[in-house]
VOPAGU-2260 file (C-alpha; in pm, 1 decimal, decimal comma):
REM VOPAGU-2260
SITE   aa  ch    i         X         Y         Z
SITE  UNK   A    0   -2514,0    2310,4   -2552,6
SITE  UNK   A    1   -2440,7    2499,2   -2896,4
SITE  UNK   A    2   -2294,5    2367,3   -3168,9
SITE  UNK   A    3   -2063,0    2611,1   -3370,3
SITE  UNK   A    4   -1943,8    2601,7   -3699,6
SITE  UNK   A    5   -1680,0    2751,4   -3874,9
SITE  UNK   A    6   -1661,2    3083,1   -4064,6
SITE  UNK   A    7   -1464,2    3248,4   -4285,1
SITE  UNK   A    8   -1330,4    3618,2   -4198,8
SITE  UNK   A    9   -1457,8    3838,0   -4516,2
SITE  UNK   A   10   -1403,5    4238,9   -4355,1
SITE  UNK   A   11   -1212,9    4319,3   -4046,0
SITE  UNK   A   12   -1402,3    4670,7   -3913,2
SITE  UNK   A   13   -1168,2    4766,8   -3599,9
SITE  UNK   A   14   -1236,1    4482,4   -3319,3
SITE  UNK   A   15   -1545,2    4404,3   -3529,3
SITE  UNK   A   16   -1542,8    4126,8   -3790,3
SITE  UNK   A   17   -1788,4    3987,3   -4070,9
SITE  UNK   A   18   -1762,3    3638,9   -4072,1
SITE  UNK   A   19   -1952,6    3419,7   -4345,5
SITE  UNK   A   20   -2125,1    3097,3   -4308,9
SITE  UNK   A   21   -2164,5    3016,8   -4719,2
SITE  UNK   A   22   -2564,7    2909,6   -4735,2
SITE  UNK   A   23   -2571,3    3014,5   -4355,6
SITE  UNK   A   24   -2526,2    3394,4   -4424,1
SITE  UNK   A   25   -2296,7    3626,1   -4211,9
SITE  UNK   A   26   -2277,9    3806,3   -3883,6
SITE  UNK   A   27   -2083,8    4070,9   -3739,5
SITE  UNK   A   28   -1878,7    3938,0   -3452,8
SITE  UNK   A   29   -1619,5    4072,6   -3178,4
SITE  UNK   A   30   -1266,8    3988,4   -3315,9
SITE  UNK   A   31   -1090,9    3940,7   -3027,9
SITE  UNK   A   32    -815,2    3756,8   -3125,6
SITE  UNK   A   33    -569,0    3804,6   -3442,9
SITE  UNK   A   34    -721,0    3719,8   -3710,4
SITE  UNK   A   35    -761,6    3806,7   -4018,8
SITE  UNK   A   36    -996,7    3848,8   -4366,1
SITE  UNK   A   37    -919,9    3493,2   -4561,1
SITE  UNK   A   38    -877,6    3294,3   -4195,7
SITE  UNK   A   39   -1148,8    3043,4   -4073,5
SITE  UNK   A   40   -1259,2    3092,6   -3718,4
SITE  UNK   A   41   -1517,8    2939,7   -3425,7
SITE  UNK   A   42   -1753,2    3187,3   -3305,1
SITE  UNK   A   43   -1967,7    3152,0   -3000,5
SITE  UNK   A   44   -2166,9    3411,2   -2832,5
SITE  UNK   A   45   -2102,9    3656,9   -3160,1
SITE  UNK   A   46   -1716,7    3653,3   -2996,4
SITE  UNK   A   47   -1403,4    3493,8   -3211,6
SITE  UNK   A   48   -1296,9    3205,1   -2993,7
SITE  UNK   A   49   -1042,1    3059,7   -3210,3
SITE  UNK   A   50    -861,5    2992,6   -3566,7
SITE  UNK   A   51    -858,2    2694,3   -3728,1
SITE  UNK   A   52    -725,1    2572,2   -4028,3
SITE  UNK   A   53    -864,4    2577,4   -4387,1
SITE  UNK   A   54    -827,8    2214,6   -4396,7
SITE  UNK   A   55   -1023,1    2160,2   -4068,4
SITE  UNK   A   56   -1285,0    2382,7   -4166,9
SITE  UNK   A   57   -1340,6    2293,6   -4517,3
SITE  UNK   A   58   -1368,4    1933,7   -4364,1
SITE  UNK   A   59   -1643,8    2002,0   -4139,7
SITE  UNK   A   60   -1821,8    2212,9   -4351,5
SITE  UNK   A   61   -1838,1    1976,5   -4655,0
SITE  UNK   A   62   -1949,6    1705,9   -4465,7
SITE  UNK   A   63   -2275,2    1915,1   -4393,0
C-alpha cells in the first residue's frame, strides 16, 4: 500500500510537471491531467492522479 500526499504544481514542462512537497522536496512527475502551476495534486507512481483543493491539501498537510 502507498500512502500519497499532496503537492503543489510549481513548473509545468510540456506533459512533465515539478511538483513540491515543502520539507519533502520535489519531483518531476507525468502531468497527465489539466493542471496547472499554483494547483495541489495526488501523485502516485511519479503520474498526476488527481486535483484537489487547497483547503483539502493544506488540511492534510498541516496535520503532519
Amino acid at each position: 500500500m502507498c500512502i500519497s500526499l499532496p503537492g503543489k504544481i510549481v513548473r509545468v514542462e510540456g506533459n512533465n510537471a515539478i511538483v513540491s512537497y515543502g520539507e519533502f522536496g520535489e519531483s518531476e512527475v507525468q502531468n497527465l491531467i489539466s493542471a496547472g502551476v499554483g494547483e495541489y495534486v495526488i501523485v502516485a507512481q511519479r503520474m498526476v492522479v488527481q486535483k484537489v483543493s487547497e483547503e483539502d491539501a493544506l488540511c492534510v498537510l498541516n496535520g503532519l
